[in-house]
N, CA, C and O atoms as a Maestro MAE file, in Angstrom:
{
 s_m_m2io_version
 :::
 2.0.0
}

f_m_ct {
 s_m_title
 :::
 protein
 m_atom[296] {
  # First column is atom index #
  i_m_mmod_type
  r_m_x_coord
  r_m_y_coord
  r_m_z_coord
  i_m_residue_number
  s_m_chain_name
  s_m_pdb_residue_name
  s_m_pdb_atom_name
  i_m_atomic_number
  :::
  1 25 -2.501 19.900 10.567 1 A "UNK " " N  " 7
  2 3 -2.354 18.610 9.930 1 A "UNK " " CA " 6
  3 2 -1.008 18.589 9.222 1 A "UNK " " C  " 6
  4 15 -0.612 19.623 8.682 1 A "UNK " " O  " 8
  5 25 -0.044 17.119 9.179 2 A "UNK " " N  " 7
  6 3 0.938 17.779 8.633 2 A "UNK " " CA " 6
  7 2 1.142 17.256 7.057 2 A "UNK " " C  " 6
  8 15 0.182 16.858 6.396 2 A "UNK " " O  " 8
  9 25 2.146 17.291 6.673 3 A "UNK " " N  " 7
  10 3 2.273 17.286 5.012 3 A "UNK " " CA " 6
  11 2 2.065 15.941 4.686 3 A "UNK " " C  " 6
  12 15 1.550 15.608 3.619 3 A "UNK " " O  " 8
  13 25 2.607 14.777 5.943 4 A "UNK " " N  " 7
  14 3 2.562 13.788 5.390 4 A "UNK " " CA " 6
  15 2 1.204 13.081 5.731 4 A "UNK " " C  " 6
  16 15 1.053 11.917 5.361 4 A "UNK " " O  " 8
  17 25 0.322 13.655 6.340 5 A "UNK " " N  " 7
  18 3 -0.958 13.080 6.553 5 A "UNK " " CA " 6
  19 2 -1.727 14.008 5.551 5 A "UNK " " C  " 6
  20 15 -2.942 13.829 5.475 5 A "UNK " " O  " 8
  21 25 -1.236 14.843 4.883 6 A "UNK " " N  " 7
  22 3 -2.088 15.007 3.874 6 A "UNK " " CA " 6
  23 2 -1.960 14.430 2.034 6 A "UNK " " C  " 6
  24 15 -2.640 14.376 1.009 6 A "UNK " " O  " 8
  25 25 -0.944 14.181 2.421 7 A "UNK " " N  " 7
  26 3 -0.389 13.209 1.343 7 A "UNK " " CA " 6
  27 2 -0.450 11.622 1.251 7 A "UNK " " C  " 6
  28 15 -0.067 10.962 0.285 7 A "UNK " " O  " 8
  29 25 -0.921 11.200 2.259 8 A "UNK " " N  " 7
  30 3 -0.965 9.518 3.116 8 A "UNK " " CA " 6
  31 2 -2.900 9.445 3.154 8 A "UNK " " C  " 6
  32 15 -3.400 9.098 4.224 8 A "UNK " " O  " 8
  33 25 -3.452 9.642 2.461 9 A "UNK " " N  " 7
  34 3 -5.304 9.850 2.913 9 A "UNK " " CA " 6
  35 2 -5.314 8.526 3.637 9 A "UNK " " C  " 6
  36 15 -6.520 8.476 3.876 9 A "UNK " " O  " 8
  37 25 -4.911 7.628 4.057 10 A "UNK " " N  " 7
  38 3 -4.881 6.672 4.565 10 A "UNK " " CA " 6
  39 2 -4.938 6.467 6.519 10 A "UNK " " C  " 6
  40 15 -5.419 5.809 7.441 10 A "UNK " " O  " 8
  41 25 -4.041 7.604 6.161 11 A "UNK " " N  " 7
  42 3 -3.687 7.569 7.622 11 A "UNK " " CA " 6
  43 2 -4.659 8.463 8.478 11 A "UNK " " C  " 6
  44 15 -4.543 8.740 9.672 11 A "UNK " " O  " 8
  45 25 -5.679 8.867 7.566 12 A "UNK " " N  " 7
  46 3 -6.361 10.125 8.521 12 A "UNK " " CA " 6
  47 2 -8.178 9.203 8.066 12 A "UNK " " C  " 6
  48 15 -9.204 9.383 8.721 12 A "UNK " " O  " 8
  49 25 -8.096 8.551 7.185 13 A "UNK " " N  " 7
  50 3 -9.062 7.698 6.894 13 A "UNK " " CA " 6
  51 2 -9.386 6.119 7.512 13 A "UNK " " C  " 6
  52 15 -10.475 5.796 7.986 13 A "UNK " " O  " 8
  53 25 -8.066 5.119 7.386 14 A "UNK " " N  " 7
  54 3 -8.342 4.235 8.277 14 A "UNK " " CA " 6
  55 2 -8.506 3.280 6.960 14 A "UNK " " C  " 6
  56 15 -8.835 2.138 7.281 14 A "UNK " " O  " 8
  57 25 -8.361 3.470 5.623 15 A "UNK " " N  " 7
  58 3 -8.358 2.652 4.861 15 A "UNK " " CA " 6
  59 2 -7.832 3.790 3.597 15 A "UNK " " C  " 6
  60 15 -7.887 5.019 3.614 15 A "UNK " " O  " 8
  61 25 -7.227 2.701 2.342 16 A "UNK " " N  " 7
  62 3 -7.305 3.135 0.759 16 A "UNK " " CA " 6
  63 2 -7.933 3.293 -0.316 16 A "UNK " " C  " 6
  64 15 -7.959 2.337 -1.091 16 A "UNK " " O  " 8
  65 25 -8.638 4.568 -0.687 17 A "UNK " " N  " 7
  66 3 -9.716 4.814 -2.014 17 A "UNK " " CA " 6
  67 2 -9.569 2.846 -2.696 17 A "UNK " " C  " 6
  68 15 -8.677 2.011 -2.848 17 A "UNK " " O  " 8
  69 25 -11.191 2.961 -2.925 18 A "UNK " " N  " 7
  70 3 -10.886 1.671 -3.588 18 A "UNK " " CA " 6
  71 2 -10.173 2.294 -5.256 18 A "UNK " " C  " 6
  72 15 -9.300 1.683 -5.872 18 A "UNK " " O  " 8
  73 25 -10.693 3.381 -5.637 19 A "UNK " " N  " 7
  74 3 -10.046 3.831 -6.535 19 A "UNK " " CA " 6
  75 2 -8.109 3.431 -7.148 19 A "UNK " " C  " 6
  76 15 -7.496 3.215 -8.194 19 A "UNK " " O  " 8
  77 25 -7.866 3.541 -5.714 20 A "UNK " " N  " 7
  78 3 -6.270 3.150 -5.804 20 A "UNK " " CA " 6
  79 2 -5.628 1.665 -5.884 20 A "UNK " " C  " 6
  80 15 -4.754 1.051 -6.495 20 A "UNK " " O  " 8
  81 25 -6.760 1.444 -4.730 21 A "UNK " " N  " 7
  82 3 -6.161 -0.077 -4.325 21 A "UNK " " CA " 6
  83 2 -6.832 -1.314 -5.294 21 A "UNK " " C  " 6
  84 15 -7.363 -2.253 -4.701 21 A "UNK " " O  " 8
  85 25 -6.813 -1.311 -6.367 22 A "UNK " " N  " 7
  86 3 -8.007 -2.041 -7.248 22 A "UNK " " CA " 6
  87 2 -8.504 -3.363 -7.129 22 A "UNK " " C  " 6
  88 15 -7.808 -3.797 -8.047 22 A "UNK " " O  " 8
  89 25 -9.167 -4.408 -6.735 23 A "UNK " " N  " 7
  90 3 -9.411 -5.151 -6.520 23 A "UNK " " CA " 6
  91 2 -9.006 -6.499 -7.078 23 A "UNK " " C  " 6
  92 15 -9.175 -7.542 -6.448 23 A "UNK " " O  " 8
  93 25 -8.376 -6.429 -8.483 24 A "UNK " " N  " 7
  94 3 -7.616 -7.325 -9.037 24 A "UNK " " CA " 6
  95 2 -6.389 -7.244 -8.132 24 A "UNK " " C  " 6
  96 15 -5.889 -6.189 -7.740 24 A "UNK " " O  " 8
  97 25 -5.917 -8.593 -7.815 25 A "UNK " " N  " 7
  98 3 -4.530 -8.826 -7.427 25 A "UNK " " CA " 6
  99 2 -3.607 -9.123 -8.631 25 A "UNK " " C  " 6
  100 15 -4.105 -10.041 -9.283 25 A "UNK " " O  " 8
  101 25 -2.759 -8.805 -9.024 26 A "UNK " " N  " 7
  102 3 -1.575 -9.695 -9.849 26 A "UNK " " CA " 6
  103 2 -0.313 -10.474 -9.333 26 A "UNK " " C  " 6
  104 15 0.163 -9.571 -8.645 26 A "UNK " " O  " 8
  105 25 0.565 -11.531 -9.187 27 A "UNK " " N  " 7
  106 3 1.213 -12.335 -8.681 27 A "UNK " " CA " 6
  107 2 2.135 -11.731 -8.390 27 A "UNK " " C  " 6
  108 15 2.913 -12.371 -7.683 27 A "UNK " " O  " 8
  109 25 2.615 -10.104 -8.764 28 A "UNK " " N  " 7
  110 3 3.326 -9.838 -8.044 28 A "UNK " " CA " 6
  111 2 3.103 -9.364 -6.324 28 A "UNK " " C  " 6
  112 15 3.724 -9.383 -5.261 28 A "UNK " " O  " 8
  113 25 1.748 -8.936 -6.896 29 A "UNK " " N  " 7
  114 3 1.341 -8.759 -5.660 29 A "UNK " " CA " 6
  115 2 1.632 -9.230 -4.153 29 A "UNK " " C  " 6
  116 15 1.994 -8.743 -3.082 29 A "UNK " " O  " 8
  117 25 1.237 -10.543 -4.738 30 A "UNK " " N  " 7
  118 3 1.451 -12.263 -3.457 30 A "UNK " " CA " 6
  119 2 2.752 -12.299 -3.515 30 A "UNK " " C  " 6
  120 15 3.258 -12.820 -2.521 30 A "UNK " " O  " 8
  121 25 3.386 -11.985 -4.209 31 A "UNK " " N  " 7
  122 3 4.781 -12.027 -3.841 31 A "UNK " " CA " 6
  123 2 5.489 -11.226 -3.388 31 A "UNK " " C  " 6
  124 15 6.591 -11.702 -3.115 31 A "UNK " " O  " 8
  125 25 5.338 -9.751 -3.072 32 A "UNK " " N  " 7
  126 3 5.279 -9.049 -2.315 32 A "UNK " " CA " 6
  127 2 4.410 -8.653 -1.007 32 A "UNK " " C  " 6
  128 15 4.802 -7.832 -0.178 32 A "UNK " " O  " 8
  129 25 3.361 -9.243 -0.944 33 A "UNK " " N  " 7
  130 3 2.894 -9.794 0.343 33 A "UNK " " CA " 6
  131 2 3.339 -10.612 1.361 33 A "UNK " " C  " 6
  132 15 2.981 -10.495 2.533 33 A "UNK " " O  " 8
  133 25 4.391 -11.737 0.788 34 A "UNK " " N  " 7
  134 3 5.493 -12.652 1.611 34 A "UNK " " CA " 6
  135 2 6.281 -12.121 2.086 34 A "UNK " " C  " 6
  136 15 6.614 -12.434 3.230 34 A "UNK " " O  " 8
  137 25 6.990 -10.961 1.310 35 A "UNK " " N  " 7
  138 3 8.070 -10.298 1.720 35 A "UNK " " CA " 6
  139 2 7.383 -9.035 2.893 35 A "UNK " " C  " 6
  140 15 8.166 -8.654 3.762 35 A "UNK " " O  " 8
  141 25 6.375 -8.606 2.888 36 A "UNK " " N  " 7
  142 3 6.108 -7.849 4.048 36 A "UNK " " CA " 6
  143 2 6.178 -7.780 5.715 36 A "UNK " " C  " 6
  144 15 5.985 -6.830 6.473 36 A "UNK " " O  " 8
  145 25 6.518 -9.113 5.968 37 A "UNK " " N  " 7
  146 3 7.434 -9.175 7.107 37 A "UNK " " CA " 6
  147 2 9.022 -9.304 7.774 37 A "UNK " " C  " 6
  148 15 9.599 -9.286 8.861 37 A "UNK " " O  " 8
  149 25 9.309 -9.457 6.182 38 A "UNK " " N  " 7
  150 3 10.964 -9.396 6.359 38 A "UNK " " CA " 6
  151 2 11.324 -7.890 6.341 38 A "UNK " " C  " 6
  152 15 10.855 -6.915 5.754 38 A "UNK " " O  " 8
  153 25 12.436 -8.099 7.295 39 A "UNK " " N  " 7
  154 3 13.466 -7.187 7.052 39 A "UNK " " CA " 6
  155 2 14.238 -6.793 6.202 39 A "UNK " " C  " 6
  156 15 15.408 -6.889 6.574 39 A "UNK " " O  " 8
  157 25 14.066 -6.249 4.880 40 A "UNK " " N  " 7
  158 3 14.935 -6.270 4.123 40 A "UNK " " CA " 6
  159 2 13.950 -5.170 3.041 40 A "UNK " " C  " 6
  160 15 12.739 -4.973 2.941 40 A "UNK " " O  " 8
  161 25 15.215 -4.586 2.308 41 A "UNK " " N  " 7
  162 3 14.533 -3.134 0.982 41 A "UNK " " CA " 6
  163 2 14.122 -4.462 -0.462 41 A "UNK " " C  " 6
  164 15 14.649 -5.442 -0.989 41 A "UNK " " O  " 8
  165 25 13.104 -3.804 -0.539 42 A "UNK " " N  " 7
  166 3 12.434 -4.363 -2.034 42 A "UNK " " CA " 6
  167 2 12.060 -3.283 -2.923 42 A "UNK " " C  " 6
  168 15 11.346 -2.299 -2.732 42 A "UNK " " O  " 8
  169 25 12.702 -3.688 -3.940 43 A "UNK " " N  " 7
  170 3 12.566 -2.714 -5.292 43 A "UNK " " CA " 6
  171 2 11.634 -2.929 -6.364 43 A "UNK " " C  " 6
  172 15 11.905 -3.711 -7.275 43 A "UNK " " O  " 8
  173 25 10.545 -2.283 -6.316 44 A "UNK " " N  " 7
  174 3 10.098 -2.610 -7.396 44 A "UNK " " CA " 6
  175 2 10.058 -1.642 -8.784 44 A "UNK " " C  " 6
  176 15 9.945 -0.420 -8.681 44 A "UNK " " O  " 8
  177 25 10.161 -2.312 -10.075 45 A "UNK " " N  " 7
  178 3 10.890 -1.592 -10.915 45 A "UNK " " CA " 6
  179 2 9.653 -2.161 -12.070 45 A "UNK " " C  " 6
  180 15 8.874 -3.102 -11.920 45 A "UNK " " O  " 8
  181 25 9.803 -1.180 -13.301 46 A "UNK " " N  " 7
  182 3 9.030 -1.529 -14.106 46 A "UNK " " CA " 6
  183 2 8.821 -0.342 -15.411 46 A "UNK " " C  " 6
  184 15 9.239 0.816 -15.416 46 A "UNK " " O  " 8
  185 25 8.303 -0.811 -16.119 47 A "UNK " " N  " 7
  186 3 7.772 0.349 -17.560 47 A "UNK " " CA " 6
  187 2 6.892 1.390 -16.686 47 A "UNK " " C  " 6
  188 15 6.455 1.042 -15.589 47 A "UNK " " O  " 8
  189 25 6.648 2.687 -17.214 48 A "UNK " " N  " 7
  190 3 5.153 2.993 -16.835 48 A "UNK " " CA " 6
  191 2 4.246 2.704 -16.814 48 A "UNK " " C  " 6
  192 15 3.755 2.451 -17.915 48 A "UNK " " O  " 8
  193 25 3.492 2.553 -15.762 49 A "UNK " " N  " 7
  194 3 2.046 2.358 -16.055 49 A "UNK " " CA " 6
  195 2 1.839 0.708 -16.243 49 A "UNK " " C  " 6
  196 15 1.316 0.069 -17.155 49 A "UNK " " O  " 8
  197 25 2.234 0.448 -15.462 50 A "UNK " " N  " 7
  198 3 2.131 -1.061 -15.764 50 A "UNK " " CA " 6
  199 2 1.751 -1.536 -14.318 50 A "UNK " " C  " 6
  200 15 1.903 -2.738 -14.099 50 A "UNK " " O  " 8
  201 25 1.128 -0.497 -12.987 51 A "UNK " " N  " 7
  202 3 0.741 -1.335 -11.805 51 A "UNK " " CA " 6
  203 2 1.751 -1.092 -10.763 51 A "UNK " " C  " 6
  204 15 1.457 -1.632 -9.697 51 A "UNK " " O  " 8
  205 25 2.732 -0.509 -10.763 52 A "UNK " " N  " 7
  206 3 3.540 -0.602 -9.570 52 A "UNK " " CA " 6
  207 2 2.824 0.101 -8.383 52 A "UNK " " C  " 6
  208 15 2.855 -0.523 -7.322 52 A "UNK " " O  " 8
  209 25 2.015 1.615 -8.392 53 A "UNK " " N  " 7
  210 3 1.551 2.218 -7.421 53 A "UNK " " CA " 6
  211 2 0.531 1.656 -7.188 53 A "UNK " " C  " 6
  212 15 0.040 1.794 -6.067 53 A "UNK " " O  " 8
  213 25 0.000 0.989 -7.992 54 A "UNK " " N  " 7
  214 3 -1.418 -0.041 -7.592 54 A "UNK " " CA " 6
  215 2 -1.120 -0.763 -6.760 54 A "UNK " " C  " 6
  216 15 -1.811 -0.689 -5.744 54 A "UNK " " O  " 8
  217 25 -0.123 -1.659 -6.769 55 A "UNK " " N  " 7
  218 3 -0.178 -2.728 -6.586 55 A "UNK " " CA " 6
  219 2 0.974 -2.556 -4.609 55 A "UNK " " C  " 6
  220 15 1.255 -3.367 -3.727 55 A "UNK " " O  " 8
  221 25 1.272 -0.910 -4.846 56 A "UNK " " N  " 7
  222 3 1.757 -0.264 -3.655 56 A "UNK " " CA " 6
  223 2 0.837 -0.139 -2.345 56 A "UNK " " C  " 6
  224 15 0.989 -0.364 -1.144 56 A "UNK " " O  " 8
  225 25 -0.241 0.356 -3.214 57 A "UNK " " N  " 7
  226 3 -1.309 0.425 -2.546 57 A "UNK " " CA " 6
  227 2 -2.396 -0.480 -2.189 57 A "UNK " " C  " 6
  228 15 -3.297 -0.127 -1.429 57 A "UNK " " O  " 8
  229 25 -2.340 -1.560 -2.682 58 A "UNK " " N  " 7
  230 3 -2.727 -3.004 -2.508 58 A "UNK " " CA " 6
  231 2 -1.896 -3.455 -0.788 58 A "UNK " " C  " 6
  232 15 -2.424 -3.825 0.260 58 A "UNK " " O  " 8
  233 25 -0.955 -3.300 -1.014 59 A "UNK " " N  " 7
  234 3 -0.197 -3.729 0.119 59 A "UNK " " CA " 6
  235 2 -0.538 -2.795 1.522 59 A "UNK " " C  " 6
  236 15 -0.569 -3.278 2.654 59 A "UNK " " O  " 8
  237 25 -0.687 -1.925 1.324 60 A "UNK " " N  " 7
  238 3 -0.937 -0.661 2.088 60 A "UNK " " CA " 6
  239 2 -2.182 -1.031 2.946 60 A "UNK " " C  " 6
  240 15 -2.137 -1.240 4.158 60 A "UNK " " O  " 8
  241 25 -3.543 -1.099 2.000 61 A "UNK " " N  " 7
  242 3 -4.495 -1.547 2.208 61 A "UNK " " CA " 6
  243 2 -4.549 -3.411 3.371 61 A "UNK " " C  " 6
  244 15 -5.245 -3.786 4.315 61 A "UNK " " O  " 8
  245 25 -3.549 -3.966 2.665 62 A "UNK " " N  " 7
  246 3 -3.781 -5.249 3.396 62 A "UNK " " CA " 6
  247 2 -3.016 -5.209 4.689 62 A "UNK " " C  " 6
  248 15 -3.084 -6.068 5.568 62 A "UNK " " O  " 8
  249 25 -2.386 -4.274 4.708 63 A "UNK " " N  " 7
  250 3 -1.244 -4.111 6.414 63 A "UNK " " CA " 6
  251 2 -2.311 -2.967 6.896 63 A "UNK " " C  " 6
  252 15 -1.795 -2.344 7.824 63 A "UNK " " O  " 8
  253 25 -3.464 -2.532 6.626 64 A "UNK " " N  " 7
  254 3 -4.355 -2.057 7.299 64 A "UNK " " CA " 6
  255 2 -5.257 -3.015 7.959 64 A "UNK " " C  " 6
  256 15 -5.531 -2.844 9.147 64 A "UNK " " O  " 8
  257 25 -5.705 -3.926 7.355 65 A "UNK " " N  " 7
  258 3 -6.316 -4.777 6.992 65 A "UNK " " CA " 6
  259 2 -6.471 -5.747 8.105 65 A "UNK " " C  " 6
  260 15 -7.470 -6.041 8.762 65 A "UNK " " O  " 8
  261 25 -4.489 -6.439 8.198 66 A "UNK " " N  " 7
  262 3 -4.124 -6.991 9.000 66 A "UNK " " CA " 6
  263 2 -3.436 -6.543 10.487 66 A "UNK " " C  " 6
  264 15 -2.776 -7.198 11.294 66 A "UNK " " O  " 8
  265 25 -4.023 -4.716 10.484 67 A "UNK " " N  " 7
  266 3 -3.693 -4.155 11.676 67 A "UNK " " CA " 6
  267 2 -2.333 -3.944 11.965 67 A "UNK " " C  " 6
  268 15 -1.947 -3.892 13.133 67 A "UNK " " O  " 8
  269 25 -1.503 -3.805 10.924 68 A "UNK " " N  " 7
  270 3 0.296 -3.220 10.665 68 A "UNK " " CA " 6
  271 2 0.123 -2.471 10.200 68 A "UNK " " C  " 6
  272 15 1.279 -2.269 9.830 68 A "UNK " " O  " 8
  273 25 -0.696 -1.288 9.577 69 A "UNK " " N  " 7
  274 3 -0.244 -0.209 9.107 69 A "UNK " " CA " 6
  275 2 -1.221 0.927 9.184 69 A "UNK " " C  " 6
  276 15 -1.542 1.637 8.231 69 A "UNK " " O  " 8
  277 25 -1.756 1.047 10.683 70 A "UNK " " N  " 7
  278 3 -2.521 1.817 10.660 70 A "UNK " " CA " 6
  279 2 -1.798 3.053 11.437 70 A "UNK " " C  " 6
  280 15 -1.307 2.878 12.553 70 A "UNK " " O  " 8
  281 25 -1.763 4.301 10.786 71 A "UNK " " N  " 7
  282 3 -1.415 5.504 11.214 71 A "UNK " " CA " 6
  283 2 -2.348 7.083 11.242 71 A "UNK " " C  " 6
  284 15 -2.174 8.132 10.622 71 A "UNK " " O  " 8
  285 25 -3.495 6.613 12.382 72 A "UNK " " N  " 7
  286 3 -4.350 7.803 11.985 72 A "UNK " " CA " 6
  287 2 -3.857 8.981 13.059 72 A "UNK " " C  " 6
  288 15 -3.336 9.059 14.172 72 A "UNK " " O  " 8
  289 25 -4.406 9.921 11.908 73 A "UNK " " N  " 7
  290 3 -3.627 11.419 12.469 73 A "UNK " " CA " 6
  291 2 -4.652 12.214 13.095 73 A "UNK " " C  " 6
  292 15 -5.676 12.344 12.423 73 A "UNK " " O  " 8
  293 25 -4.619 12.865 14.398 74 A "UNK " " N  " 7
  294 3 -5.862 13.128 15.090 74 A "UNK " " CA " 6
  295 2 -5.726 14.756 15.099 74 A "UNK " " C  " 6
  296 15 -6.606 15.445 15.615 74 A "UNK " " O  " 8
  :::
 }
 m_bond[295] {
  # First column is bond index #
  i_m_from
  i_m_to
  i_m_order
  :::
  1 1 2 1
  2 2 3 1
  3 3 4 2
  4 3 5 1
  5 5 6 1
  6 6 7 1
  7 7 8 2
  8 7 9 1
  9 9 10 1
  10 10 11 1
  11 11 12 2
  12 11 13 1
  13 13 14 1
  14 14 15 1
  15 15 16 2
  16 15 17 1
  17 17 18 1
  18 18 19 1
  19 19 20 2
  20 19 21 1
  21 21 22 1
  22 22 23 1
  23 23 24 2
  24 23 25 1
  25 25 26 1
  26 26 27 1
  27 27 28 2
  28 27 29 1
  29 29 30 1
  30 30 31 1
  31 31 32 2
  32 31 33 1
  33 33 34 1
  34 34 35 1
  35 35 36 2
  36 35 37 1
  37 37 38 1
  38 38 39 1
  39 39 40 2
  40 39 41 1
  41 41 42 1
  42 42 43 1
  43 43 44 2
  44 43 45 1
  45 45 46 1
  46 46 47 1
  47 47 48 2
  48 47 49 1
  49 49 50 1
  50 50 51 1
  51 51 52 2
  52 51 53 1
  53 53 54 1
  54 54 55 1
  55 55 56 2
  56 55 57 1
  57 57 58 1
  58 58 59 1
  59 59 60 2
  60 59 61 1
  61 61 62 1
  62 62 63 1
  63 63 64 2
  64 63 65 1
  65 65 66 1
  66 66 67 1
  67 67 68 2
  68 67 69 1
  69 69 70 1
  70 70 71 1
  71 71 72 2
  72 71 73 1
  73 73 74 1
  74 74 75 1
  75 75 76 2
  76 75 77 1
  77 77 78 1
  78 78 79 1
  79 79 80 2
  80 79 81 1
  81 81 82 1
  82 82 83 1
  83 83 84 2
  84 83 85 1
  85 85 86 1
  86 86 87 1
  87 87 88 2
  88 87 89 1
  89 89 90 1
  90 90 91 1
  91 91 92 2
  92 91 93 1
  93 93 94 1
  94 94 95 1
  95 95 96 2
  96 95 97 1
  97 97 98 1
  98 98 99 1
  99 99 100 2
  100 99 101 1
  101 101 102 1
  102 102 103 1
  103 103 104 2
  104 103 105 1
  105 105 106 1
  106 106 107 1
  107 107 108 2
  108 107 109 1
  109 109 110 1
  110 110 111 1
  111 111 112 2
  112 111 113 1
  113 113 114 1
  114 114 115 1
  115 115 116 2
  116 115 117 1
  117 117 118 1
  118 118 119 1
  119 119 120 2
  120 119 121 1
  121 121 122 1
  122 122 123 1
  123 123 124 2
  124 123 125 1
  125 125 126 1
  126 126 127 1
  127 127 128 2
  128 127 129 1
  129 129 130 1
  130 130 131 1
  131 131 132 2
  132 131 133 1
  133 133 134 1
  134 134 135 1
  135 135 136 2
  136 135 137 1
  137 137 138 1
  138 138 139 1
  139 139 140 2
  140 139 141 1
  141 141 142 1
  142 142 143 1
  143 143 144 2
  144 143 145 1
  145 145 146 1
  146 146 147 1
  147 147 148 2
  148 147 149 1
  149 149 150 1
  150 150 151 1
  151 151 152 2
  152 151 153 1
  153 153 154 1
  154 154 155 1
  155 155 156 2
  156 155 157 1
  157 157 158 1
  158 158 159 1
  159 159 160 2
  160 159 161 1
  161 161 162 1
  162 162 163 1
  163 163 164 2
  164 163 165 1
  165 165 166 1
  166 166 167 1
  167 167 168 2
  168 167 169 1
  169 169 170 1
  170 170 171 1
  171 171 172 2
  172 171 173 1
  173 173 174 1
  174 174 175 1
  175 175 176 2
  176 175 177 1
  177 177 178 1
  178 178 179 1
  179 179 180 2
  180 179 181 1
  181 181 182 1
  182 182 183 1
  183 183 184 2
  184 183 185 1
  185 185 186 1
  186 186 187 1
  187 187 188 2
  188 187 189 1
  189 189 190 1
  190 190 191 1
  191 191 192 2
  192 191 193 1
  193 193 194 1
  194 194 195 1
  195 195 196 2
  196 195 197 1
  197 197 198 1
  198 198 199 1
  199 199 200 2
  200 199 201 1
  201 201 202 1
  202 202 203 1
  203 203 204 2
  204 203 205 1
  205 205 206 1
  206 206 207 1
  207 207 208 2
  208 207 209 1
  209 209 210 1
  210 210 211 1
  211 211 212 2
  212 211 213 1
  213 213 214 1
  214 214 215 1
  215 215 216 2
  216 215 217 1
  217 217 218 1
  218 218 219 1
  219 219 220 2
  220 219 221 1
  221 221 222 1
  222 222 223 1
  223 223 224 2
  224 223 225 1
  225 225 226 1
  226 226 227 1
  227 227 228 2
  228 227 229 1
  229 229 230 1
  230 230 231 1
  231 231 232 2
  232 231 233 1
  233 233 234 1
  234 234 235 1
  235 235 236 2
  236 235 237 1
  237 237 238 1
  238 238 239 1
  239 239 240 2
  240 239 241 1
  241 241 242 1
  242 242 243 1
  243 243 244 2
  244 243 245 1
  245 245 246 1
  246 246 247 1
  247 247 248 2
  248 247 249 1
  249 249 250 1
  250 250 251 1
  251 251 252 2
  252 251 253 1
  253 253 254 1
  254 254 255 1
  255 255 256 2
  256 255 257 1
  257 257 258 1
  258 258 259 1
  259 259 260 2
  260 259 261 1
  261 261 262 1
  262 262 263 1
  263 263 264 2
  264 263 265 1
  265 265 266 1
  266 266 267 1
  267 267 268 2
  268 267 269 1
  269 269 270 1
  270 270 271 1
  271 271 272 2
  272 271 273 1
  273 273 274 1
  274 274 275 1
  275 275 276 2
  276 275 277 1
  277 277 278 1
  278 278 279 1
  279 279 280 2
  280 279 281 1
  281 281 282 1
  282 282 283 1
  283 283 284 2
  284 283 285 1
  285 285 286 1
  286 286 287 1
  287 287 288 2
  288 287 289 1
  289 289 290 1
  290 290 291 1
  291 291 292 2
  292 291 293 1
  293 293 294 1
  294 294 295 1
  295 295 296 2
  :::
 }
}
């Protein structure tokens, strides 16, 4: 198995711990959901602890979701 499928539980699972992906959305969210088909780097920046890997993994979850981001490791 390699490092990055053991670091990715996603990709060997087929979905994201709800643990991670939390079920509240926040507006940045949706607004980084628009941008998930463009071409282009998005930065997201912030205090600690204020939602950025949440809200990473929110996205993660919905390009599973919507059948773009599935990478299972066999």
């Amino acid at each position: 198995m390699s490092w990055l499928s053991i670091q990715n539980h996603w990709w060997r699972e087929g979905r994201v711990r709800p643990d991670l992906a939390k079920e509240f959305k926040r507006e940045a969210f949706l607004e980084l959901e628009k941008l998930a088909g463009v071409r282009q780097a998005v930065i997201i920046s912030g205090l600690r602890r204020v939602g950025k890997s949440t809200i990473m993994m929110q996205l993660v979850q919905r390009l599973i979701e919507n059948g773009l981001g599935i990478f299972l490791v066999r």
